[in-house]
C-alpha positions in Angstrom: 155.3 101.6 107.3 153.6 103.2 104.4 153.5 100.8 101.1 154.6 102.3 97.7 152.1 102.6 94.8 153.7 99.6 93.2 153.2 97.8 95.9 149.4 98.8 97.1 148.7 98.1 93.1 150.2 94.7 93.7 148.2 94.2 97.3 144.9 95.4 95.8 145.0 92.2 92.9 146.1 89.7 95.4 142.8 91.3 97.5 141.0 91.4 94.2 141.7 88.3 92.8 142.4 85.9 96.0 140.1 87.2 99.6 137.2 88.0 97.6 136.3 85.4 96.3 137.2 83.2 99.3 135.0 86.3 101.7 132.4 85.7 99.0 132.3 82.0 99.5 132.8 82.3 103.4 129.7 84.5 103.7 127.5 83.0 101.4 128.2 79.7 103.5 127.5 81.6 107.2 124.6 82.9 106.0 123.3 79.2 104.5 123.6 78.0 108.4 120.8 80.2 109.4 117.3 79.6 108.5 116.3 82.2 105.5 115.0 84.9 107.9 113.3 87.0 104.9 114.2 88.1 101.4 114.9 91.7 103.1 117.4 90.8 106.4 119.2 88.8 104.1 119.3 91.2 101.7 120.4 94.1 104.8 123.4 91.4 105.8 124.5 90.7 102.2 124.7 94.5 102.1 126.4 94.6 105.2 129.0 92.4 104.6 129.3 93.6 101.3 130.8 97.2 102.5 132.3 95.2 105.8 135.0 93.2 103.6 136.9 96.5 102.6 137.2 98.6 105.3 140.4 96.3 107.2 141.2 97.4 102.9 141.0 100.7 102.5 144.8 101.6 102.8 145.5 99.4 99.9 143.1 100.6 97.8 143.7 104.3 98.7 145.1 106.4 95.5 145.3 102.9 93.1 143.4 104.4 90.7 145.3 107.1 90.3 148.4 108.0 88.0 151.7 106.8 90.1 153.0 109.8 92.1 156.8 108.4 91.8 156.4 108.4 88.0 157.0 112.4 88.0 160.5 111.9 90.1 161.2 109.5 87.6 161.2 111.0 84.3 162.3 114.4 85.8 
């Protein structure tokens, strides 16, 4: 099922606004566990699970930026 524009607009803030910050605080606290390893691996994970946290994402985000597609059917 393929979600409108409105909809993926509406999905990215919730994602925005609401998993961020709770991913944010989820890995900063995993990675607190561990002994600091070096300034660079923690560096390399922060990286990694910097780009990790949008890819289960990308579908929502996909064209949000964008003028709405629907808004030509619309007005036509």
């Amino acid at each position: 099922m393929a979600l409108s524009y409105k909809a993926r607009r509406r999905w990215s803030l919730v994602v925005l606004l609401i998993w961020l910050p709770l991913y944010i605080a989820a890995a900063l606290w995993v990675v607190s566990l561990f002994e600091r390893p070096g300034i660079l691996v923690e560096l390399l994970i922060y990286v990694a699970l910097g780009v990790i946290w949008a890819l289960p994402f990308k579908f929502v985000f996909k064209g949000v930026g964008q003028a709405d597609p629907d808004a030509d059917r619309d007005h036509g």
